[in-house]
C-alpha positions as a LaTeX table, in Angstrom:
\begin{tabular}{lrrr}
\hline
Residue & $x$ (\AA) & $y$ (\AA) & $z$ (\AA) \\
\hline
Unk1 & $-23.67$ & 7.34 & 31.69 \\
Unk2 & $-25.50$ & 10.16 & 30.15 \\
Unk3 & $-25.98$ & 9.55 & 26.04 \\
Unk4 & $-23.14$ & 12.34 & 24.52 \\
Unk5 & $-23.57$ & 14.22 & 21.44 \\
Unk6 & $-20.52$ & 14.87 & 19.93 \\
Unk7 & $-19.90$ & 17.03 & 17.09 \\
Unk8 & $-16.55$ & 16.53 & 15.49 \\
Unk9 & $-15.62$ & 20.06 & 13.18 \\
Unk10 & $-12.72$ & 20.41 & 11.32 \\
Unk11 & $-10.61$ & 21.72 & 8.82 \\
Unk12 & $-8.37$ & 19.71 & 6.25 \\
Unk13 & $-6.37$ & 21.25 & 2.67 \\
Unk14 & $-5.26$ & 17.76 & 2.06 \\
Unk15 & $-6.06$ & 15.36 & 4.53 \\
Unk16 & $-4.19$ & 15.35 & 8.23 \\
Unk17 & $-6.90$ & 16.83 & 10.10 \\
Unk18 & $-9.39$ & 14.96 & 8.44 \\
Unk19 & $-7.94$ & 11.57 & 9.77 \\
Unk20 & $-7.70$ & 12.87 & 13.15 \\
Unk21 & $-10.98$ & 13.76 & 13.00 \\
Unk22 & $-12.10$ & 10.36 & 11.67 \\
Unk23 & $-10.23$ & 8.76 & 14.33 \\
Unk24 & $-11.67$ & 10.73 & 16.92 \\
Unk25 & $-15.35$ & 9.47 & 15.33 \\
Unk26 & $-14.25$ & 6.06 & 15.56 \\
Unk27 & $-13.51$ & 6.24 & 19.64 \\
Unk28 & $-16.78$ & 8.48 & 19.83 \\
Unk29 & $-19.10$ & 5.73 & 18.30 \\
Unk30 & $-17.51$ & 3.26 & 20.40 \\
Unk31 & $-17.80$ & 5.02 & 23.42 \\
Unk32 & $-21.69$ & 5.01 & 23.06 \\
Unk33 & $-21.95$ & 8.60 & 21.91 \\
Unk34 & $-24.17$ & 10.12 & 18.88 \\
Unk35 & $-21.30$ & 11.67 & 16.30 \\
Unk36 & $-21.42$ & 14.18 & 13.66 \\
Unk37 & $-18.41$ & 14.83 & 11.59 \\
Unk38 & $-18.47$ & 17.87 & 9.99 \\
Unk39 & $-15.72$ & 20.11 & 7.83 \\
Unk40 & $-15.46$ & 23.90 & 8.16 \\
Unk41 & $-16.45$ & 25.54 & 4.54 \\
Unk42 & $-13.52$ & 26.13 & 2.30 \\
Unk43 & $-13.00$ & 29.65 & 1.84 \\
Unk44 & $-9.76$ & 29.46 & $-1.00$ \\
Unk45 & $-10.67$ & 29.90 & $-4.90$ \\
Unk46 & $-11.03$ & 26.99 & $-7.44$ \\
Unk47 & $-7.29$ & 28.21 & $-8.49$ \\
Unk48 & $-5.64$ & 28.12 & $-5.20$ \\
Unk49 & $-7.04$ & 24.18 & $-4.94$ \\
Unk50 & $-5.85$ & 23.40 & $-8.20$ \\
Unk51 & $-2.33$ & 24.76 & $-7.74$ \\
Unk52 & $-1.90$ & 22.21 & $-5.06$ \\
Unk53 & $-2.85$ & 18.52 & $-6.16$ \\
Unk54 & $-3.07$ & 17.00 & $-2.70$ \\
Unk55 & $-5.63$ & 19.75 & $-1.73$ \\
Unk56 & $-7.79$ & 19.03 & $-4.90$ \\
Unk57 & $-7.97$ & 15.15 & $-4.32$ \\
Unk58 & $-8.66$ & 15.88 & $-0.88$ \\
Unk59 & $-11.67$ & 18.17 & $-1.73$ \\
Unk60 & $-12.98$ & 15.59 & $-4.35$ \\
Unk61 & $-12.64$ & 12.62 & $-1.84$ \\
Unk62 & $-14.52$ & 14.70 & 1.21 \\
Unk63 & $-17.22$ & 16.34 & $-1.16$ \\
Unk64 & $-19.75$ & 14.42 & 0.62 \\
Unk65 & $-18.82$ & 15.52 & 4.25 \\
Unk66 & $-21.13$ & 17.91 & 5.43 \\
Unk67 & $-20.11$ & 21.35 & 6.59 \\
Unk68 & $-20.44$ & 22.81 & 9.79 \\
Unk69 & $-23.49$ & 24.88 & 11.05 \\
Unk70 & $-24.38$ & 26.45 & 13.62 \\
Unk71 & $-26.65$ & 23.70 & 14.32 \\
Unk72 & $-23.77$ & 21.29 & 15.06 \\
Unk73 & $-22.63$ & 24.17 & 17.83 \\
Unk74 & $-26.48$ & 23.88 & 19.18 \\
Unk75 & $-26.79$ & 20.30 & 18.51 \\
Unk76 & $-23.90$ & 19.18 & 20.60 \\
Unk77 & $-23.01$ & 18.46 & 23.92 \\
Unk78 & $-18.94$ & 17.99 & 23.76 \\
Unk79 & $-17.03$ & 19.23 & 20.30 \\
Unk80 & $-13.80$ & 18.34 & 19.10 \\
Unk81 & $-12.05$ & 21.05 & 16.86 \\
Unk82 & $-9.10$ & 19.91 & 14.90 \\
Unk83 & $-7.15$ & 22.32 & 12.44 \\
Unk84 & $-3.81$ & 22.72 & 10.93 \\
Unk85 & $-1.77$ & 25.88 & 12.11 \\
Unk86 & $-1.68$ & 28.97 & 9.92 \\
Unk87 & 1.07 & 30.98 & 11.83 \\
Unk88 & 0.41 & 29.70 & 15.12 \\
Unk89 & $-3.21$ & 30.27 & 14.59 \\
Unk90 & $-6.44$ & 27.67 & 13.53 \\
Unk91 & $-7.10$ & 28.19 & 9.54 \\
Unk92 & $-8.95$ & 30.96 & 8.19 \\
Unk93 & $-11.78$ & 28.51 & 7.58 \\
Unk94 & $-11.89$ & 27.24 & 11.16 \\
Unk95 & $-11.96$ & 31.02 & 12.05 \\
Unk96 & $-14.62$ & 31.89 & 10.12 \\
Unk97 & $-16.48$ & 29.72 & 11.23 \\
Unk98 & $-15.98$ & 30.15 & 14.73 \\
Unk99 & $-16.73$ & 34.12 & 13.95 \\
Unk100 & $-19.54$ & 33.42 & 12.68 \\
Unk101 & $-21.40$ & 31.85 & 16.09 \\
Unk102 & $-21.94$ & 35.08 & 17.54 \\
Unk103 & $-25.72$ & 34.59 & 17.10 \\
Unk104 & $-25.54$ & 31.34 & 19.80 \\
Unk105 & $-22.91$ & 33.21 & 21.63 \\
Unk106 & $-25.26$ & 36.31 & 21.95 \\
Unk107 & $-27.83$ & 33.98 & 23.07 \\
Unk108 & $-25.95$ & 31.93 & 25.94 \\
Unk109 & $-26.03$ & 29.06 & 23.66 \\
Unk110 & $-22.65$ & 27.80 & 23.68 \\
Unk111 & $-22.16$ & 28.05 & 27.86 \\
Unk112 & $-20.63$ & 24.57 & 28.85 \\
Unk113 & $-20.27$ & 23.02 & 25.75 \\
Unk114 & $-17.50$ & 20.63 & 26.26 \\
Unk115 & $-15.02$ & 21.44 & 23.90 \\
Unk116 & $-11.13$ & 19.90 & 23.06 \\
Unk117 & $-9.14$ & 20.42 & 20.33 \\
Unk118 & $-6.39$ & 18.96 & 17.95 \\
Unk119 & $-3.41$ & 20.20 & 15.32 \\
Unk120 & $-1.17$ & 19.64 & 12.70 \\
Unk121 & 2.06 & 21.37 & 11.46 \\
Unk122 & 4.62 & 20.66 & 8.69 \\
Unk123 & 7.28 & 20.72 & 11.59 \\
Unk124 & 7.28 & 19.63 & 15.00 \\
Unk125 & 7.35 & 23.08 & 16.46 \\
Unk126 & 5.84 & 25.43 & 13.87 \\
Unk127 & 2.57 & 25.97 & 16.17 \\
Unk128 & 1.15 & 22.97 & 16.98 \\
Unk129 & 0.36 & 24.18 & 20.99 \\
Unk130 & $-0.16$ & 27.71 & 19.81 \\
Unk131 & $-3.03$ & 26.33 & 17.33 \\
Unk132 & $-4.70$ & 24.52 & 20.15 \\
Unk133 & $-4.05$ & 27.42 & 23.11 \\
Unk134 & $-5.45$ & 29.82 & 19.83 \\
Unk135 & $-9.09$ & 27.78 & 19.77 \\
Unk136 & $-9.36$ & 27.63 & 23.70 \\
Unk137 & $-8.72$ & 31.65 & 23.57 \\
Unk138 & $-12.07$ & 31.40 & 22.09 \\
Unk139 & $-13.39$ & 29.24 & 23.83 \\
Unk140 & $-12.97$ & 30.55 & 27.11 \\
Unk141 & $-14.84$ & 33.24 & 25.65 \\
Unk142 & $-18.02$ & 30.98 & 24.72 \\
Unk143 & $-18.19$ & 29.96 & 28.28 \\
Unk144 & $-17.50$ & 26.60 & 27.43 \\
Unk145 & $-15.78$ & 23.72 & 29.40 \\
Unk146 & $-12.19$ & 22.82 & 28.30 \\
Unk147 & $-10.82$ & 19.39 & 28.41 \\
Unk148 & $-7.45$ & 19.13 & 27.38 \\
Unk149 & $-5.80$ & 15.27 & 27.05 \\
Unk150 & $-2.90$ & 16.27 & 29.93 \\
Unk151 & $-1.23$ & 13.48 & 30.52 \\
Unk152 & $-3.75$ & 11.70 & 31.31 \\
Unk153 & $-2.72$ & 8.50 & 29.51 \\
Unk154 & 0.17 & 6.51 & 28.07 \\
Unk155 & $-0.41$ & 7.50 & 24.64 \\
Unk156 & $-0.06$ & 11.37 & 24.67 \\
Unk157 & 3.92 & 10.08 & 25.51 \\
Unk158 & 4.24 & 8.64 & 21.81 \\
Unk159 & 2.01 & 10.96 & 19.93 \\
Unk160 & 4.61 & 14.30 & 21.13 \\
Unk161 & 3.63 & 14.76 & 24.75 \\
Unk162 & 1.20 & 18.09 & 23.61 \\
Unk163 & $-0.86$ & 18.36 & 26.39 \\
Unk164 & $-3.24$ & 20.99 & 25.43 \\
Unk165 & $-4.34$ & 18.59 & 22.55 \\
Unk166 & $-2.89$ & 16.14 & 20.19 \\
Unk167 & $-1.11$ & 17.36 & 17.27 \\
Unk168 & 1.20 & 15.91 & 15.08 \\
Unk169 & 3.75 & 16.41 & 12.45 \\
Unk170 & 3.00 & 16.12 & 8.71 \\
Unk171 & 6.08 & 15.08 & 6.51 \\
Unk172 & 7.29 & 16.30 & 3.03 \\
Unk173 & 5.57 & 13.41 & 1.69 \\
Unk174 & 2.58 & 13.88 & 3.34 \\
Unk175 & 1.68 & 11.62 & 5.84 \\
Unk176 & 1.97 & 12.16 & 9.50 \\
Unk177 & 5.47 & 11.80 & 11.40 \\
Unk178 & 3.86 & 10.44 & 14.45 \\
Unk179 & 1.74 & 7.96 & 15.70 \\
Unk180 & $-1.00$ & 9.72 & 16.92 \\
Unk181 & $-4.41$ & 7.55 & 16.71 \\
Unk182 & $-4.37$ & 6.28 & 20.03 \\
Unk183 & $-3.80$ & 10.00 & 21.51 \\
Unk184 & $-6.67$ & 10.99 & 19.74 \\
Unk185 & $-8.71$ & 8.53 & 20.65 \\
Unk186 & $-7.87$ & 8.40 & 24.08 \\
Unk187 & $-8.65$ & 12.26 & 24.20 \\
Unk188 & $-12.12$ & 11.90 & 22.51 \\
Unk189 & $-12.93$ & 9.75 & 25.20 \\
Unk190 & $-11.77$ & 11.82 & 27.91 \\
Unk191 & $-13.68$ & 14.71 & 26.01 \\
Unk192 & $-16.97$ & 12.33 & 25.89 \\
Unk193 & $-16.63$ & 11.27 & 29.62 \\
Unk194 & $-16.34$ & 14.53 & 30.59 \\
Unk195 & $-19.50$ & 15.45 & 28.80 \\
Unk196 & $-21.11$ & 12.94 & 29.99 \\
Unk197 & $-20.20$ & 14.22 & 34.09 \\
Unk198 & $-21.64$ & 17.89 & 32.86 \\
Unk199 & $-24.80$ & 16.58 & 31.35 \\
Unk200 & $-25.62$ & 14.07 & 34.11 \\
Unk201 & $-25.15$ & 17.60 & 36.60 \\
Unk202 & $-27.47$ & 19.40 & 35.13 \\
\hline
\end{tabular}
């Protein structure tokens, strides 16, 4: 199987979407690929981080993860996105920095990039699909390949059955309502083996 590069971007406040996408590097590595984990830049002021506690830990603990380029975009053969929902819609950081690619986009640059991606919500139906169906909107337009998790496994049952990408729930207190690593790992692979189909092709 064709080596994968897989660039994992994402956007966390306090810390869901981070895990996913940690998980997700975790089934990468072991499935032989080259990963690159990389956060979307924050765009909210100082104050708005330090009005929420959570959020400011969370930006202390991930200071060291690199943020997303547009070499990442160039670098990779499959991406995983994975953002919280901001009224149905990926965060205004994810956003941006999907905006911001029209220089690779302009250049054919980001035709068949395998590309999935992942959500989280503070309630089990406050835009969790919409997020996901939100990304591939712009993806389609990118030219890129989509590879949504289906149902093609076991897992995607217990994680909430989202089929466009795994998403889950996080509580009040914070942590996630469902048990959702498997999903996402499963779906990383199924992202990297699909990658790996494409770049053997060409």
């Amino acid at each position: 199987m064709a080596e994968v590069k897989l660039a994992i971007i994402y956007y966390s406040s306090t810390g869901t979407n981070y895990q996913l996408a940690k998980w997700a590097e975790e089934a990468g590595k072991e499935a032989g690929a080259e990963v690159r984990v990389a956060k979307a830049p924050e765009l909210a002021p100082p104050e708005a981080i330090d009005s929420n506690p959570a959020w400011r830990e969370h930006v202390d603990a991930t200071k060291d993860v690199p943020e997303a380029t547009s070499d990442d975009i160039e670098w990779a053969d499959a991406i995983i996105f994975s953002s919280p929902t901001r009224f149905g819609n990926v965060a205004a950081q994810m956003k941006q920095f999907l905006d911001m690619q029209g220089g690779l986009w302009g250049s054919g640059k980001t035709i068949n990039k395998v590309v999935s991606g992942m959500s989280s919500a503070s309630n089990p139906h406050g835009g969790q699909e919409a997020t996901v169906l939100s990304l591939y909107t712009s993806m389609m337009h990118w030219g890129a390949i989509i590879v949504p998790p289906g149902y093609t496994n076991q897992a995607l049952f217990g994680a909430g059955g989202n089929p466009y990408g795994t998403s889950v729930t996080q509580g009040e207190d914070g942590k996630m309502v469902e048990d959702v690593e498997a999903a996402v790992k499963h779906q990383a692979q199924r992202t990297i083996e699909v990658a790996a189909s494409v770049k053997a092709g060409k």
